[in-house]
ZABA-415412 format. One line per 8 residues: number of its first residue (from 1); their letters; for each residue x, y, z of C-alpha. Coordinates in Angstrom, 2 decimals, padded with zeros to 5 digits. Layout:
! ZABA-415412
NUM) A) X,Y,Z  ... $
***
This chain:
! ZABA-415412
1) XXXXXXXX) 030.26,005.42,004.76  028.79,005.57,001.39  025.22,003.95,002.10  024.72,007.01,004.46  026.05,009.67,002.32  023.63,008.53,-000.63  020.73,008.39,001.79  021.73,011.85,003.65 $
9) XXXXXXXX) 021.81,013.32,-000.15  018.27,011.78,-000.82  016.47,012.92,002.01  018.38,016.54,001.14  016.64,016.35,-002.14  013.12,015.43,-000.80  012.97,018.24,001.27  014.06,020.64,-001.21 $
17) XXXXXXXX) 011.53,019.57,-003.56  008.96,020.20,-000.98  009.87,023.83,-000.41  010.17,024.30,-004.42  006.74,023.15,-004.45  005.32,024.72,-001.47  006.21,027.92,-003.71  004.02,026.59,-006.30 $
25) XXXXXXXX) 000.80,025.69,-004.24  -001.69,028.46,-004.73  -004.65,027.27,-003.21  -006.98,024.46,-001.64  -007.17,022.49,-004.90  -003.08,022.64,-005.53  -002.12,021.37,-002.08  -004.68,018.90,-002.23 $
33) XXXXXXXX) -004.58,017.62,-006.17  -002.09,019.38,-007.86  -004.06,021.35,-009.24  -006.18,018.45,-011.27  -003.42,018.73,-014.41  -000.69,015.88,-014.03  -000.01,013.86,-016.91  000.46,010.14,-017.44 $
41) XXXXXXXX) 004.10,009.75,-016.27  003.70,011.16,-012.52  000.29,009.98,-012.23  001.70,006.25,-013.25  004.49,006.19,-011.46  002.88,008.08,-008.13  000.16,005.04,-008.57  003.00,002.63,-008.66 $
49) XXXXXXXX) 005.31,004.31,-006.27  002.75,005.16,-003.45  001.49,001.42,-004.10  004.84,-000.34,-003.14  006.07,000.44,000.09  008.82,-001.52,002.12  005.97,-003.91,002.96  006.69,-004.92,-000.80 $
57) XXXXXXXX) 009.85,-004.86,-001.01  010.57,-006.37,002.67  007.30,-007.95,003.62  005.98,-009.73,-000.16  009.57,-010.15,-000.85  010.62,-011.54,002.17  007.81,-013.69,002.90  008.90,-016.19,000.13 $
65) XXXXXXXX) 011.22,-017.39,002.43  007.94,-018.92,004.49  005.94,-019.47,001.81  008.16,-020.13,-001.49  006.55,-019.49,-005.04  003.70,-020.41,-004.39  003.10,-016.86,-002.70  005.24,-015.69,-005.65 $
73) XXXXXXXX) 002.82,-016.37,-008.00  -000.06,-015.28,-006.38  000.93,-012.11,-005.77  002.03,-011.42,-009.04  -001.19,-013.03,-010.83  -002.89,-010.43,-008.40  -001.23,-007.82,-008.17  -000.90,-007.75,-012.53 $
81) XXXXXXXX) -004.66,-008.91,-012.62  -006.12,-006.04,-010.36  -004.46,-003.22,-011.28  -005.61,-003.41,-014.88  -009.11,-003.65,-012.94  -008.09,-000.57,-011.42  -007.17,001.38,-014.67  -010.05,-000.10,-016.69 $
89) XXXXXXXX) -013.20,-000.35,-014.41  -012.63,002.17,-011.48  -010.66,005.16,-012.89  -013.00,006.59,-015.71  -015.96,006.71,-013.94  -014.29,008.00,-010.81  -012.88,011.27,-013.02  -015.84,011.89,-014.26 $
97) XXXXXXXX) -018.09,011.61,-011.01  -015.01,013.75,-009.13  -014.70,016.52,-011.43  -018.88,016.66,-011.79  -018.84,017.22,-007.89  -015.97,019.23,-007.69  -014.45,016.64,-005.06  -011.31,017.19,-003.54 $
105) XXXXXXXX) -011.27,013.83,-001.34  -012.79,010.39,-001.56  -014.44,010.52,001.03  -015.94,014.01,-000.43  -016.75,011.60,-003.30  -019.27,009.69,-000.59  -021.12,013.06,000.77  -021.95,014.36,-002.93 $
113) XXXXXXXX) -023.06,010.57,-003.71  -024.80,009.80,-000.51  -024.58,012.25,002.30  -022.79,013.26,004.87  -022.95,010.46,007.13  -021.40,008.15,004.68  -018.62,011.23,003.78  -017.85,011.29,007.79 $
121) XXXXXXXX) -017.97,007.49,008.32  -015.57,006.89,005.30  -013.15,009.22,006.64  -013.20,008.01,010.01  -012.09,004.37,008.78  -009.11,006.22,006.26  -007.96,007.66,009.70  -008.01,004.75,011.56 $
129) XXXXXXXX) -007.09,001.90,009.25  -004.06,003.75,007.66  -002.26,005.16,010.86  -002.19,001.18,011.41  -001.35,000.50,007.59  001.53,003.03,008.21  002.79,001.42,011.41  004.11,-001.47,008.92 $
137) XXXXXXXX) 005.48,000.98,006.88  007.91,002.62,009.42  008.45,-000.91,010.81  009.54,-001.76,006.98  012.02,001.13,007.23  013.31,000.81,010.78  014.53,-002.86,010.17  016.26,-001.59,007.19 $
145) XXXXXXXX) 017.93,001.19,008.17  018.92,-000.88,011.30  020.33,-003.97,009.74  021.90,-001.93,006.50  023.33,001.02,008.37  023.42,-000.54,012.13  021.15,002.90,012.97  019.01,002.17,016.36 $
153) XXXXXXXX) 015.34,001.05,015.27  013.72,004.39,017.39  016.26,006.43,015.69  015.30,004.99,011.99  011.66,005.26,012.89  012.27,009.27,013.87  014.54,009.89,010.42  012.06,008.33,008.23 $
161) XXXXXXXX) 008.88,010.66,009.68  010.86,013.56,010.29  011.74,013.82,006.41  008.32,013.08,005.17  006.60,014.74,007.52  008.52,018.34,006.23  008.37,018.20,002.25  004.30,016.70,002.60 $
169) XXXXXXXX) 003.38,019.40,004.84  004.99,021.89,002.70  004.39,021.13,-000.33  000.93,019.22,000.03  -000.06,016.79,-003.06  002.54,018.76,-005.37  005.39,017.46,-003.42  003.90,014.13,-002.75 $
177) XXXXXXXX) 003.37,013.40,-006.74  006.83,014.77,-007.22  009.00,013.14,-004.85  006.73,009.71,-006.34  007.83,010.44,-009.80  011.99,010.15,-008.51  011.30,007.30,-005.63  009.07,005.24,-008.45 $
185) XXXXXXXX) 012.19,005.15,-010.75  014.34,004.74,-007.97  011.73,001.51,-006.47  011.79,-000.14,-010.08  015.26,000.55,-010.59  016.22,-001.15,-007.38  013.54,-004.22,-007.60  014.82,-004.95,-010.99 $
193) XXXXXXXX) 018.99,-004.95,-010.07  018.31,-006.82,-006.59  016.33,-009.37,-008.80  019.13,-009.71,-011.39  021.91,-009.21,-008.70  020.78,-012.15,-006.74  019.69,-014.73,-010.28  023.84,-013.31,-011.39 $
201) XXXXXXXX) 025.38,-014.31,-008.25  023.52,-018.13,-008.23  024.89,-018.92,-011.69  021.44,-018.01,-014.03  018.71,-018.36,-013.89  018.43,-022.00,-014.58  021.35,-022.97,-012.14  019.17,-020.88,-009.63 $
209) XXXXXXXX) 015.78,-022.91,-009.70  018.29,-026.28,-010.43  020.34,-024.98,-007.21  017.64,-024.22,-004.96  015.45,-027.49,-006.41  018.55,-029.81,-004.66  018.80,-027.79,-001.36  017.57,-028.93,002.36 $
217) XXXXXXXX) 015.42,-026.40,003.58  014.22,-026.50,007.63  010.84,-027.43,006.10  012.24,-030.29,003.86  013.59,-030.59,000.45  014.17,-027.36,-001.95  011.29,-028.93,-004.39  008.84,-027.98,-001.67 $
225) XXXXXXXX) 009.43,-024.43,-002.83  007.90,-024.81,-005.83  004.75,-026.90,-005.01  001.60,-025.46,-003.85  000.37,-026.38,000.18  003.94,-027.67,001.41  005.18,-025.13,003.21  004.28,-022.28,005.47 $
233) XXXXXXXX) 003.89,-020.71,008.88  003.72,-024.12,010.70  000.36,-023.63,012.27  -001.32,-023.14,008.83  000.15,-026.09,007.45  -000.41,-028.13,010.44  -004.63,-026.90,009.72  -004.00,-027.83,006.28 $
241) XXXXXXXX) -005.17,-024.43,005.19  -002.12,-023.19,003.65  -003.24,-022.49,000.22  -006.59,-020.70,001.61  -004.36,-018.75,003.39  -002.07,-017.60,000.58  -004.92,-016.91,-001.75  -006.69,-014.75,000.34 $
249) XXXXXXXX) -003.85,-012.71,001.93  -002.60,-011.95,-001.77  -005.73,-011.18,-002.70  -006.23,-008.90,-000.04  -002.84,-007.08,-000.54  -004.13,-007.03,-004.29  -007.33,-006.11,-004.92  -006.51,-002.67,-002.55 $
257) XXXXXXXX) -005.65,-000.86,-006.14  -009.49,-000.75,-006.62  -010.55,001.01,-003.64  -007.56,002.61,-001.74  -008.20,006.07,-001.73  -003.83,007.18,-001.68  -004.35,005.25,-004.61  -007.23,006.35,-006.46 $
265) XXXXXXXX) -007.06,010.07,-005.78  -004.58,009.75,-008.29  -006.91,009.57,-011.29  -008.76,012.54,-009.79  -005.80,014.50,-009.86  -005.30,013.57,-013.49  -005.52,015.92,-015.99  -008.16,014.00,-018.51 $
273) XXXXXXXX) -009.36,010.80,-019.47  -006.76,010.56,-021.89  -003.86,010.42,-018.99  -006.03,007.74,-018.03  -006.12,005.70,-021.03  -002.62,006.10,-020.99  -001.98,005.14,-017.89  -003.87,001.63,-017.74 $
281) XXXXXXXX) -001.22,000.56,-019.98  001.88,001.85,-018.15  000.98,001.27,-014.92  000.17,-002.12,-015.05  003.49,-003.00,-016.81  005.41,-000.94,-014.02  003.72,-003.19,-011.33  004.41,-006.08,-013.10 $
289) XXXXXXXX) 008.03,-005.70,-013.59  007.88,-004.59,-010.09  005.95,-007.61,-008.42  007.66,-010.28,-010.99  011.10,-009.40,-009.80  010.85,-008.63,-006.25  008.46,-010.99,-004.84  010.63,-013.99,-006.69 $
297) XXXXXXXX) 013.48,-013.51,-004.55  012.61,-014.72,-000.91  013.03,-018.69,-001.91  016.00,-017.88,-003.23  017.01,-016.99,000.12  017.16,-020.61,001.48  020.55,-020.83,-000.90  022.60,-017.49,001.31 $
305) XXXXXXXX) 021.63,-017.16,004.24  022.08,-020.23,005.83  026.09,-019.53,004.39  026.06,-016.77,007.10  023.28,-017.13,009.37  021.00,-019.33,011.25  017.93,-019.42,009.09  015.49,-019.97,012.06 $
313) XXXXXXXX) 015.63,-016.11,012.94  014.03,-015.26,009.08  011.54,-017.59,009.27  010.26,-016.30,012.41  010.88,-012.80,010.72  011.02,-012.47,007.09  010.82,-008.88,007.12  014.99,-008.73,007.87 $
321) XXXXXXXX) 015.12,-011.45,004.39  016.25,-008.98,001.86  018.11,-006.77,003.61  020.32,-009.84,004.73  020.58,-010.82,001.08  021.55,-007.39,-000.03  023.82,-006.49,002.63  025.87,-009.44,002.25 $
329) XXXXXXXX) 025.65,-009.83,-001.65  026.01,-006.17,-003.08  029.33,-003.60,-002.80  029.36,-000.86,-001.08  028.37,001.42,-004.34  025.23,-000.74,-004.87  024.40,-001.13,-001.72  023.95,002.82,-001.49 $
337) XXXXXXXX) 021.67,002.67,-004.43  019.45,-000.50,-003.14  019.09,000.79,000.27  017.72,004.42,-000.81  015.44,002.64,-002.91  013.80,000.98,-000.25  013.61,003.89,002.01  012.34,005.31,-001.14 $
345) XXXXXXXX) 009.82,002.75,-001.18  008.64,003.69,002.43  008.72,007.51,001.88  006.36,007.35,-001.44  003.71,005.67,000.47  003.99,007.38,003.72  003.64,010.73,002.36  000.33,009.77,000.39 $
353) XXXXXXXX) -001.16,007.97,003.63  -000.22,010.61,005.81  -001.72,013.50,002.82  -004.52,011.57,002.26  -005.48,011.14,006.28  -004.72,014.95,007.20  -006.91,016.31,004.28  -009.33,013.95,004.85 $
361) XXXXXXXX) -009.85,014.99,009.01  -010.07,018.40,007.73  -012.08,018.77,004.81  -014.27,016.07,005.72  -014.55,015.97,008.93  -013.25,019.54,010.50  -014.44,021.56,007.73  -017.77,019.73,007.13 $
369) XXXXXXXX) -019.00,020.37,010.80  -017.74,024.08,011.05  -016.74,025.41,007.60  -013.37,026.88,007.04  -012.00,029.48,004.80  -009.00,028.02,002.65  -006.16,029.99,004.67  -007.36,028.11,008.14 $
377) XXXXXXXX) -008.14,024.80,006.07  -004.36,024.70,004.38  -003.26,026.07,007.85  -004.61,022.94,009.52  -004.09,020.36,006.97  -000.11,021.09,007.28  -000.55,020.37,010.94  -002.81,017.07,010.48 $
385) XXXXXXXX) 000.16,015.87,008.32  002.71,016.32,011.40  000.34,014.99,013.79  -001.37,011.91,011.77  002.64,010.82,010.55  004.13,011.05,013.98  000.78,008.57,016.19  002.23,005.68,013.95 $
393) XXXXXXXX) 005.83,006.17,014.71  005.08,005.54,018.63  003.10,002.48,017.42  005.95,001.06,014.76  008.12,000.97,018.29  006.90,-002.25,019.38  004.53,-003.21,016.11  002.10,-006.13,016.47 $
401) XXXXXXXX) 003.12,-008.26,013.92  005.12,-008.63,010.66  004.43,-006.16,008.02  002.51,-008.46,005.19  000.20,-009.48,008.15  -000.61,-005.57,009.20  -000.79,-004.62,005.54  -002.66,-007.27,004.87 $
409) XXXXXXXX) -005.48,-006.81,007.80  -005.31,-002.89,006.87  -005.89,-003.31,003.17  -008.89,-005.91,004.22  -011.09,-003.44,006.05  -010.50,-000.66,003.58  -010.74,-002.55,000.73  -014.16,-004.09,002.28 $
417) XXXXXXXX) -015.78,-000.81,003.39  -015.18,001.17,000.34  -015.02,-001.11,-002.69  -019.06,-001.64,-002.94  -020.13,001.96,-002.05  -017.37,003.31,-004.74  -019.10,000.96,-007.64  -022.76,001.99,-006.47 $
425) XXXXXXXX) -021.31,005.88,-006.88  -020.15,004.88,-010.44  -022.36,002.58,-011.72  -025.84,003.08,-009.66  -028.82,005.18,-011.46  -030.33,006.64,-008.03  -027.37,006.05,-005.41  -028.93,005.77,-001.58 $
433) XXXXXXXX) -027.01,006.58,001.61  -028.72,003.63,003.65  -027.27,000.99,002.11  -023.65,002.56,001.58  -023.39,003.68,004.65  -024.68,000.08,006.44  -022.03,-001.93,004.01  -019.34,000.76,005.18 $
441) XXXXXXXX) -020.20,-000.20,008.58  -020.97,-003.82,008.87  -017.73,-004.74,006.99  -015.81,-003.06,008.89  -017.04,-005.09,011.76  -016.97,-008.46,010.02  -013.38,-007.88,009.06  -012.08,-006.80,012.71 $
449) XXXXXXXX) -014.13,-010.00,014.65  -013.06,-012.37,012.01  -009.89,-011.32,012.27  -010.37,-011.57,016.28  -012.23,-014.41,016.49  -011.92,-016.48,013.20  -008.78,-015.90,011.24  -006.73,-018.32,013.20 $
457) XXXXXXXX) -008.93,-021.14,012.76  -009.59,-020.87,009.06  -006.83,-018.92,008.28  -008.71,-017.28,005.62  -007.89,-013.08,005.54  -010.54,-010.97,006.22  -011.44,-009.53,003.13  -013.02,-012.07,002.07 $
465) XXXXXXXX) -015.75,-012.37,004.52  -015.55,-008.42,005.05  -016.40,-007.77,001.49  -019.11,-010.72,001.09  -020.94,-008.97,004.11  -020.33,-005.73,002.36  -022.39,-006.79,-000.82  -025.23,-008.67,000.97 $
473) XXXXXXXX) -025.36,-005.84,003.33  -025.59,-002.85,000.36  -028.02,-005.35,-001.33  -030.19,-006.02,001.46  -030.53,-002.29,002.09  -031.06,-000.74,-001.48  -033.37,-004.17,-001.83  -035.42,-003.34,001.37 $
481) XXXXXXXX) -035.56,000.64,000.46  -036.91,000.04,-002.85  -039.82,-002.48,-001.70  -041.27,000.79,001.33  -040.49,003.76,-001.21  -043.71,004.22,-002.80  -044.20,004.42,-006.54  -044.54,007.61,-007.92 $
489) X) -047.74,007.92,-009.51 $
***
């Protein structure tokens, strides 16, 4: 079979990069940065790599199917808009302040800028919040691997860790940026020929939108794809809260390029400012490309599946859209290709989540309690990384939901607790713990009750409220500090 023969080769690879890096790694600030000297290529394409997962690829692609363009387009708008944002406004000043404090985490970032409660508190939500984010990233890979290859789910879940798990915990950050620099050409690759496989095989792209304009959908006619508020998860549209809805889960999904620290480390790590310069132009066209042709295809859906299948079972899961699509429109020889570019997709995340949660437990919370010399702290990060990617795996075997809705809930609390505090540390004159630390905390809490409590009534995302309460809180504090510290006189 000559899916699993490209795949078996892949993972080969992977691995063997991580022990050819593992020879590299000298030190604490290797296996945790790379040694602070990549250049604009990996750093762009890591960014862009570790940023779409299979929740892009089968979660924001998929959902179309639900949702039609009108999720499309915000989540390209988004997606485009923020990581320029990203580039412009957050990585400078976040090089700068890193390599002033000699930081080797983000959370590190916090303790130099505010204090140790804030570094400890900020770490504690990275472990939390991504062994759930990661749960949707396994599930991503398990339905592929199960629908493409007919591979039990359990067994896909196991293959998937098991891989990542070995060249990460080898090869620390060297490995991860590596392998990112191969899946990120493989991710882009495969977006862009699914996107053009799929417009090929419905005649154009003209006879595609005219095609899909004329079909009956199980929501109504094909024109409803293209309008904004029609159509959706029927208890949304029934509230008439559809296009709240939309807007604030792509925002959410979005605006995590700002504040994500998988994603940010990555201008720590960079060499100089100028790989950053460079970068805020490459990286945002990658993730264009990326988001314009991939999260286009699930209305397209609505004119092949229901040729083979009963479309009833993808609305209720759109996560199992694309690999339908692919599987039925693609060769053998293409298929190969496609499919290791969404595992690819899954890998390039997983191994920055899982890097970023293991050396954030032990340098900022192990180390900073009882400090470590840098044999025991590498010793112990390399076990973090098997223990922090395997919790998830038991999770992904019966996951709560589909994967834009974990993603999306994951990427609200971080997003929430660390976008604020991460400005003040750039931007602010005299930064304070008090109020960092109580906007860490008290949008955490807003995002998990609104979510609990509120989401399905408004059907608004969490990040929104979360990061509302975030500012008043952080402004409330430093505002309520500066009126009882006494003037100097």
């Amino acid at each position: 079979m000559i899916e699993l023969a490209v795949l078996v080769a892949y993972l080969i690879v992977m691995v063997l990069i991580g022990v050819y890096e593992y020879r590299k790694t000298k030190g604490m600030l290797d296996y945790y940065l790379a040694g602070k000297n990549l250049g604009v290529l990996i750093v762009s394409f890591s960014f862009f790599a570790t940023y779409f997962s299979t929740a892009a690829f089968l979660g924001g692609g998929g959902f179309g199917f639900v949702a039609g363009f009108q999720w499309s387009a915000f989540l390209i708008f988004f997606h485009i808009l923020f990581a320029i944002i990203a580039w412009l406004v957050i990585a400078p000043p976040m090089k700068r302040l890193a390599d002033k404090f000699g930081s080797l985490t983000i959370p590190e970032i916090f303790g130099m800028n505010f204090g140790k409660a804030s570094q400890i508190t900020s770490s504690v939500i990275i472990i939390l919040f991504f062994q759930f984010y990661m749960v949707s990233i396994y599930k991503g890979a398990g339905n592929l691997l199960e629908v493409m290859l007919g591979i039990d789910y359990k067994m896909a879940l196991m293959l998937t860790a098991i891989v990542v798990v070995v060249y990460t915990a080898v090869g620390g950050f060297r490995a991860v940026v590596m392998t990112d620099l191969i899946q990120g050409i493989l991710v882009l690759f495969g977006g862009i020929l699914l996107f053009s496989a799929i417009i090929f095989h419905l005649g154009g792209p003209f006879n595609a939108i005219d095609s899909l304009s004329k079909v009956e959908t199980l929501m109504g006619s094909g024109r409803n794809l293209f309008e904004f508020g029609k159509i959706g998860p029927p208890p949304i549209v029934k509230a008439g809260m559809i296009i709240p809805f939309i807007l604030s889960l792509t925002f959410a999904i979005s605006i995590a390029q700002l504040a994500s620290p998988q994603l940010v480390v990555r201008f720590v790590a960079a060499r100089d400012e100028r790989v950053i310069q460079k970068g805020a132009i490459l990286t945002p066209l990658l993730i264009g490309v990326f988001a314009l042709c991939v999260f286009s295809i699930g209305p397209f859906g609505w004119l092949i599946i229901p040729q083979y299948d009963d479309p009833v079972k993808y609305l209720k899961n759109s996560d199992l859209v694309i690999p339908f699509i692919a599987m039925k429109l693609f060769p053998a020889g293409l298929n190969a290709l496609l499919l290791t570019a969404i595992v690819a997709a899954a890998m390039s995340t997983i191994n920055s989540l899982v890097h970023v949660i293991a050396t954030s437990f032990v340098r900022d919370v192990v180390h900073l309690s009882k400090p470590l010399d840098e044999r025991r702290e590498l010793i112990m990060t390399r076990i973090a990384v098997f223990v922090f990617a395997l919790i998830p795996v038991l999770l992904a075997i019966n996951p709560p939901d589909i994967i834009v809705v974990i993603v999306g809930l994951s990427f609200s609390v971080i997003t929430s607790a660390f976008l604020i505090p991460l400005l003040s540390s750039f931007y602010s004159q005299k930064p304070s713990e008090a109020p960092a630390l109580a906007s860490m905390i008290v949008s955490v809490v807003v995002c998990i009750v609104w979510y609990l409590y509120f989401y399905r009534t408004y059907w608004i995302y969490p990040v929104v409220p979360g990061l509302i309460a975030s500012f008043i809180t952080y402004a409330v504090f430093w505002k309520t500090e500066k009126v009882l510290t006494p003037t100097p006189t």
